[in-house]
Structures are given as structure tokens and as C-alpha cells.
FILUM-379826 format. One record per residue (C-alpha): x, y, z. Coordinates in steps of 0.05 Angstrom, whole numbers. Layout:
<sites>
u; v; w
X; Y; Z
...
</sites>
This chain:
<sites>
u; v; w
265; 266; 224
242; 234; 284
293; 174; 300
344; 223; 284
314; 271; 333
313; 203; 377
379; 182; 364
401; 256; 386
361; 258; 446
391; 187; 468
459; 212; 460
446; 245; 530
440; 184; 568
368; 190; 583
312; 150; 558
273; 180; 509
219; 137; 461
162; 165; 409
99; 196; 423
92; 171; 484
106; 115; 548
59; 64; 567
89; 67; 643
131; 117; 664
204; 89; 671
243; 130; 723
256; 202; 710
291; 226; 675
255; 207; 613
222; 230; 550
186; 229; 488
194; 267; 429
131; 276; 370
127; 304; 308
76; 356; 310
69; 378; 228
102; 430; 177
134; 491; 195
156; 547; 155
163; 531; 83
187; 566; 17
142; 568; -45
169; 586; -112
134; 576; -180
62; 556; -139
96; 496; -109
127; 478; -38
201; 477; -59
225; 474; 8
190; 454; 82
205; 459; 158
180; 400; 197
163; 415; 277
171; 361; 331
161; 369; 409
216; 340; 461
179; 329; 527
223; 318; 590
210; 292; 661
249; 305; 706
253; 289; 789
269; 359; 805
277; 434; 784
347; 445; 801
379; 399; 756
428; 390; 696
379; 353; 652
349; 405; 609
411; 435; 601
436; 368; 575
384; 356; 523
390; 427; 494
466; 413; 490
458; 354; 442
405; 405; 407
453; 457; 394
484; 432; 340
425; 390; 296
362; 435; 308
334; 496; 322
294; 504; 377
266; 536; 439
249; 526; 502
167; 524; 501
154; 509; 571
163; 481; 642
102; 451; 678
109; 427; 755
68; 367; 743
11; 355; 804
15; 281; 810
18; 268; 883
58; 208; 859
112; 239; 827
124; 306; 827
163; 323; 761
185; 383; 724
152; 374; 662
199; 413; 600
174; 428; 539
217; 445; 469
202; 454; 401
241; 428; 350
250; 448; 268
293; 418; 221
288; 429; 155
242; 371; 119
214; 349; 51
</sites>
């Protein structure tokens, strides 16, 4: 699931890798992370069917700008998901918006 979340999430011109940078390119940029199982369907005492969840991170340089709206574009039509969060990050450096989904896609 993940490099086709990647591939997705690259489909918006940004630069998005896994897990995490070791420097920060220039915003806008992300990461995306599987984060475990989500709902699943038993039948007979087995797992016949099981969610997986993932977590799209996004910097960004500024609040009022077309780059969340972007990646939940190219989300629309492969995921669902939700908006989790926006964080105004404190770094005196940089100042991003910090946004925050959570993606499911069916799995195993």
C-alpha cells in the first residue's frame, strides 16, 4: 500500500518520501507511513478481510495555500480519508503548517 500511496501523493507535484526526511527539502514536502490495521471483517474465526491505515504528513510555507487541497484531490479517488489535523509548527526557522491525514485502503 505504501508506494502506491507514494506514487499518488507524487502525482501532485510535491515531494513526498516514506516515514520520514533526513533534511527538510523546501516546503512543500511530505512523508507518508503506514501506521497498522484498520477495520477488518471476520467470518468463520478468521480475518477474511483487513483495512490497513497510513498517515500523509504535509509541510507547507504557509496557511493560505492550495497545497492541502491538492493532495486530498489526488486522494479522492484511491482512499478514504480525513483530515486529522493542522499544526502551526514553532520552529523559529521555518514556520510551517504542519497537515495531518489519515489514510485506509483496503489491505490483506
Amino acid at each position: 500500500m505504501l508506494d502506491r500511496l507514494l506514487q499518488v501523493l507524487r502525482t501532485t507535484g510535491y515531494q513526498f518520501t516514506a516515514y520520514r526526511w533526513d533534511r527538510n527539502p523546501p516546503a512543500p514536502y511530505g512523508t507518508a507511513q503506514l501506521e497498522g490495521g484498520a477495520d477488518s471483517v471476520a467470518a468463520d474465526d478468521r480475518i477474511i478481510q483487513q483495512g490497513i491505515r497510513a498517515s500523509v504528513d504535509l509541510y507547507a510555507p504557509n496557511a493560505q495555500s492550495s497545497y492541502p487541497s491538492a493532495v486530498q484531490s489526488v486522494l479522492d479517488g484511491a482512499y478514504a480519508w480525513r483530515l486529522n489535523s493542522v499544526q502551526y509548527e514553532d520552529d523559529a526557522d521555518t514556520h510551517l503548517v504542519h497537515y495531518e491525514w489519515i489514510v485506509e485502503s483496503e489491505g490483506l
